[in-house]
C-alpha positions as CSV (number, residue, x, y, z in Angstrom):
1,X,-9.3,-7.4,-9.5
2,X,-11.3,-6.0,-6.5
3,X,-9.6,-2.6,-4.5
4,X,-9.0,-5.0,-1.4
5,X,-6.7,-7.1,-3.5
6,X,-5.1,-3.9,-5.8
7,X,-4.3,-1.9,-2.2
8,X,-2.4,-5.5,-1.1
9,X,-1.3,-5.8,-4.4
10,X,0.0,-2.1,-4.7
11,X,1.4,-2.4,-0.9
12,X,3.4,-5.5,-2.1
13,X,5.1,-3.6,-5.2
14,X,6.1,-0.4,-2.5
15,X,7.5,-2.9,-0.2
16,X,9.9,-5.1,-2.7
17,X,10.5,-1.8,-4.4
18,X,11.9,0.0,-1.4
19,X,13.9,-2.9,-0.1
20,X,15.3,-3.3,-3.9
21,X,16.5,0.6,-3.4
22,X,17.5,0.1,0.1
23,X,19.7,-2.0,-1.3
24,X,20.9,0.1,-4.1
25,X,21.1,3.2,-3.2
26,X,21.2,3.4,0.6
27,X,19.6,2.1,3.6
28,X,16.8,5.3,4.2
29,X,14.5,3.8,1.9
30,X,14.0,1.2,4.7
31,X,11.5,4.6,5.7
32,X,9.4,3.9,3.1
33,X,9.0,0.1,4.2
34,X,8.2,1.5,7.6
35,X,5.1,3.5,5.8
36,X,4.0,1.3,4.4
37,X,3.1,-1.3,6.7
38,X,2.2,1.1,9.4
39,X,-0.1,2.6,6.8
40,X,-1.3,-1.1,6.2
41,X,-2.0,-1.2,10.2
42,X,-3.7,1.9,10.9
43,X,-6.0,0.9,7.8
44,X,-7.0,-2.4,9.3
45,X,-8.2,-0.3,12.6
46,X,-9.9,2.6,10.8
47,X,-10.8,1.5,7.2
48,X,-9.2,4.7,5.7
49,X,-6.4,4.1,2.9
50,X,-5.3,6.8,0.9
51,X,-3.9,4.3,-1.8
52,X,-7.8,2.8,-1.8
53,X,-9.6,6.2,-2.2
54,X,-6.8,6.4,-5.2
55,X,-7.8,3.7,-7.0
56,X,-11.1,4.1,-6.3
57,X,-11.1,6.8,-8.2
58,X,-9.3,5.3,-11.3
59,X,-11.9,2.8,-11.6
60,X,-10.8,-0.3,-9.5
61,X,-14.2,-1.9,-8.1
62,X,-14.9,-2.1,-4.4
63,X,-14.3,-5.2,-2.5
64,X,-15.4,-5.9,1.0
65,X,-12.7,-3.7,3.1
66,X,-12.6,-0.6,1.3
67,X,-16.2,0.2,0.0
């Protein structure tokens, strides 16, 4: 699996996982939903993905977005 498809991949996860806890345990976690996809915005503009220079650094190889 390339990084572009493990930061989708990984954005995914955050997203079903916050709505399961908004959910559960309250509706703030709907924040975190937020985050993510204004974090998946601003990295289509810019290029720079925190959660890509992550697993980067765990191995993951580059793809074509996130070299």
């Amino acid at each position: 699996m390339t990084l572009d498809r493990s930061v989708m991949a990984f954005a995914g996860f955050m997203v079903l996982l916050s709505l399961a806890f908004a959910e559960f345990f309250g509706p703030l976690w709907l924040l975190l939903t937020a985050f993510v996809g204004l974090n998946l915005i601003q990295a289509s503009f810019t290029g720079f993905c925190p959660a890509a220079m992550i697993l980067k650094r765990v191995g993951v190889k580059s793809g074509c977005a996130f070299s």
